[in-house]
N, C-alpha and C positions, 0 to 999 in steps of 0.2 A: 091898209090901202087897198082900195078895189078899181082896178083899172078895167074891170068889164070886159067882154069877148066882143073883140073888134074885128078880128077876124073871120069866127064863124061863119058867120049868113056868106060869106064868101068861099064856103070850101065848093068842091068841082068847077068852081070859076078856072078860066084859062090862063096861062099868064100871057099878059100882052106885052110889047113897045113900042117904039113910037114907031115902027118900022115893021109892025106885023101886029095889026087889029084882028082878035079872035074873040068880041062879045058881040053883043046884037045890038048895042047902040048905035043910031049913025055918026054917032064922034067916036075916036079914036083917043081913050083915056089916056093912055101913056103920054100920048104925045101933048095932051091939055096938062095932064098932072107933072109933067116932065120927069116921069120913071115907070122903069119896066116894075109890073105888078100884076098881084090875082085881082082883076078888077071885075065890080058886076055890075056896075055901071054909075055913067057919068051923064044922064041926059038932063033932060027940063026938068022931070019930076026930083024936087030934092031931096023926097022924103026913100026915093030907091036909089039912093046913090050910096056909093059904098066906104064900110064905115070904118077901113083900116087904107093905107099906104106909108110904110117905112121906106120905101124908096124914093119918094118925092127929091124935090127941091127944098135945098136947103137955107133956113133963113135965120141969121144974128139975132133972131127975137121971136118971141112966141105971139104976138099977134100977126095974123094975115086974113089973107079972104080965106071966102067957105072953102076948105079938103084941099087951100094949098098946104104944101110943106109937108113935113114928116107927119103924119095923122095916126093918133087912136083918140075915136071919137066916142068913144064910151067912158073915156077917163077924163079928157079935158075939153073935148068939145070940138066944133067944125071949122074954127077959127084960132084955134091955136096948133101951132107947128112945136113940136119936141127940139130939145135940145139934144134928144141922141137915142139910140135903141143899140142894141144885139140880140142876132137869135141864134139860138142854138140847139142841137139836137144831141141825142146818144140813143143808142140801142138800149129796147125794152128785156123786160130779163122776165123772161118766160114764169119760172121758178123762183121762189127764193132761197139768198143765199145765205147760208147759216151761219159757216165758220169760214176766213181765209182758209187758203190753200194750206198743206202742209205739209206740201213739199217738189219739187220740179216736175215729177210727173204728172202733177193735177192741175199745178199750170199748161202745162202743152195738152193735156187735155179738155182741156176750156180753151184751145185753139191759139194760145201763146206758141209758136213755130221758132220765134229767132232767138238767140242764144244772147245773154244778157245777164244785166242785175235784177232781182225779185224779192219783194217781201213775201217772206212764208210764216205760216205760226207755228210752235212747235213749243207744246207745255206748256200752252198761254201767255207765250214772248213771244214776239215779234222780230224775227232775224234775215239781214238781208244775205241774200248769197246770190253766186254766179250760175246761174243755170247753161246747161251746155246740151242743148237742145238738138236730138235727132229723129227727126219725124220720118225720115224713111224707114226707120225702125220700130219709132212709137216709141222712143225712151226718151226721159227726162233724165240729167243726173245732173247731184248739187256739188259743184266743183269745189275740193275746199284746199286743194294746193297748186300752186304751177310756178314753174320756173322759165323761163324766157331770155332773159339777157344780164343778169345781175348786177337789175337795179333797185332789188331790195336786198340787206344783208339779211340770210338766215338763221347767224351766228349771235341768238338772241337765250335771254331769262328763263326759267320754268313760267315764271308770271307772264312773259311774252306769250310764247306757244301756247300757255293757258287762253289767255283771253283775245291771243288774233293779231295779224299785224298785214302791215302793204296794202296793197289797192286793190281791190275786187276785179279790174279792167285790166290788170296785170300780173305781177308779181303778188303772193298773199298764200300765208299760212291762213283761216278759217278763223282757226280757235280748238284747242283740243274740250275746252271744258262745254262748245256747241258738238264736237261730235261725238260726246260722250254722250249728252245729251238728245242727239238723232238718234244714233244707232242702239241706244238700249230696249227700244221699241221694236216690236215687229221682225226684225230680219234685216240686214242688208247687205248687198252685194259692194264689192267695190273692183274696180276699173282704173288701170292705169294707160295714161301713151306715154311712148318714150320718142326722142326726137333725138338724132346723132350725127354730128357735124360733117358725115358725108353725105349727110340727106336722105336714111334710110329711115324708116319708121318701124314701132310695135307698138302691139296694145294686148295686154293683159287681163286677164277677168280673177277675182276669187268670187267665190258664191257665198260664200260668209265672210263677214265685215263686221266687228262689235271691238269699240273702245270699254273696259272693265274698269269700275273705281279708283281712286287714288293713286297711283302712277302712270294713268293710261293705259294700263296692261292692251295688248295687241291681240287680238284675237280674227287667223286669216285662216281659208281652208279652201280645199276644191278649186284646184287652180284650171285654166286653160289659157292657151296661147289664141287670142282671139285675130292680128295678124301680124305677119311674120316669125322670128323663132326665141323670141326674147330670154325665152324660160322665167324658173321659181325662183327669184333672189330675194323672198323676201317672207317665203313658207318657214325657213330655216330660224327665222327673228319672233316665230309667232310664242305666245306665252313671255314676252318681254316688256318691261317697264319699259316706257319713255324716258329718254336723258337727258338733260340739257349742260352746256358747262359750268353750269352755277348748282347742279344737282344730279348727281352719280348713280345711277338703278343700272350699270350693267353687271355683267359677268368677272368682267376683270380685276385683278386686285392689285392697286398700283396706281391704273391709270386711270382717267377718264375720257370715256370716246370722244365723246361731246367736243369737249374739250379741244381734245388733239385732231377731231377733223370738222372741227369749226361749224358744229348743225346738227341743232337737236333731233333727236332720230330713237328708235328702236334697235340701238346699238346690243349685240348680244356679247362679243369678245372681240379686242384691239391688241392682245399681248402679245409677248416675245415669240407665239407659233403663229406663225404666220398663215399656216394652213387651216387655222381654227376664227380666222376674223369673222367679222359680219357681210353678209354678201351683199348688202344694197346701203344705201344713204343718199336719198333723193333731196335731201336739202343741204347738203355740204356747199362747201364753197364754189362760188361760181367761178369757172376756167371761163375763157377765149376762145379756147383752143382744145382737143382732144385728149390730147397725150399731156400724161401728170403722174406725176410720182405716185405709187402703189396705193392703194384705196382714198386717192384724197380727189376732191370734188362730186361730180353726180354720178352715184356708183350704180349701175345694176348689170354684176360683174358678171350672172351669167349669156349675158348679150354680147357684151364688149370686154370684158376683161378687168381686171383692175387697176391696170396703167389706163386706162382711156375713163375720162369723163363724157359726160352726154353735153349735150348742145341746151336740151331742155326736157320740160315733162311735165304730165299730169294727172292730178288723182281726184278721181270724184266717186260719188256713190247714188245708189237705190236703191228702192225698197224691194225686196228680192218677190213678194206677193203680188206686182204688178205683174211681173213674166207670165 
């Protein structure tokens, strides 16, 4: 189909309406054509009159007089009115672009600023995640746990916490077998907030972040308190299988963590010494309220203790090479 450039011979024209003539004809186009338009003219001579108007007047049928109605006269002629047009535009792209992004900080570096859902590539799949976007710092990080008010249960499968569960705009475990899949690249940092039902906050940094094959092995290091005083609840778990309660990889013989505190976790020990448990389990059951029986709910007991559960929390990561 060639619909011809009907607009052309019209570009630097003004646009006019019927309430504000800026061509040099002594008629006043808009107001004869009945719409505001880049007009370059409407006089006697018809062979200079002009050979686009999508603004026109609108008519039930394609015949009318000469350049009424909706016009492109290079496709259908000066006597037929369109049944309908759209224009639209997008920004040119300087460069071409190779590969999607592959991963939150090359989105917010391509000037994505708000915090949201994104497709990134990552090993030639295609995976949506939450980006939690802070440009006052220049960091992207791809968020792949949070807790909020518990209304997703985390007291799921190995096959669950494998492949991901709950709502990207909520509540959601990621997927362990995606961030096995991130982090065996490159380096990465990981980054937690903590949230605590008197309204106080922390956040967390380690500088090394790598999931290890087949049990999820835990790999954290290089801790800092990035703010307030939360401390390391979670350096003490590192070199630990992942455990869910349909599948046992901790320390203790007897029990399983999983199990008895309801959320698959990097449980290291639950036994009869009490001074030997695991200091954190950020996906254990969701409380209401603060105060809970000894390590049961959102634990990171060097902040709060282990009778106190947290309010909420979250865990995301980057690529430690952007710093």
């Amino acid at each position: 189909m060639h619909t011809g450039d009907s607009l052309g011979r019209q570009k630097f024209s003004r646009f006019l309406t019927r309430d504000k003539d800026q061509n040099n004809d002594r008629e006043n186009c808009a107001e004869k054509f009945h719409g505001g338009w880049w007009y370059d003219g409407c006089g006697s001579d018809i062979n200079d009159r002009f050979q686009s108007n999508l603004n026109g007047l609108y008519y039930n049928n394609a015949t009318v007089g000469d350049y009424m109605g909706i016009q492109w006269t290079t496709w259908k002629g000066k006597q037929v009115s369109l049944k309908g047009s759209e224009m639209m535009t997008r920004p040119k792209i300087d460069y071409p672009i190779t590969e999607p992004p592959a991963d939150c900080q090359e989105i917010l570096d391509a000037g994505q600023n708000t915090s949201g859902v994104y497709t990134i590539q990552h090993a030639r799949q295609n995976m949506q995640v939450y980006c939690r976007m802070e440009p006052e710092s220049g960091k992207g990080y791809i968020v792949f746990q949070r807790r909020l008010d518990g209304s997703v249960s985390f007291d799921r499968t190995w096959q669950e916490y494998a492949e991901g569960f709950g709502n990207l705009t909520g509540e959601f475990w990621l997927g362990n077998q995606k961030l096995r899949t991130l982090t065996r690249n490159w380096g990465w940092e990981l980054v937690i907030t903590l949230k605590a039902f008197d309204g106080k906050e922390a956040r967390v940094r380690y500088e090394e972040f790598e999931l290890r094959p087949y049990n999820y092995w835990l790999i954290v290091s290089d801790f800092t308190n990035e703010l307030g005083d939360a401390g390391d609840s979670l350096g003490s778990q590192r070199r630990q299988d992942f455990s869910t309660p349909d599948k046992d990889n901790d320390n203790t013989d007897g029990e399983n963590c999983a199990e008895k505190f309801h959320g698959g976790w990097w449980y290291d020990c639950c036994g009869s010494d009490i001074s030997d448990y695991f200091t954190s389990n950020l996906n254990g059951l969701y409380y209401n309220n603060a105060a809970v029986d000894d390590y049961m709910g959102i634990q990171w007991v060097t902040w709060k203790g282990k009778s106190v559960s947290l309010k909420g929390c979250e865990m995301m990561t980057r690529r430690k090479w952007y710093t």
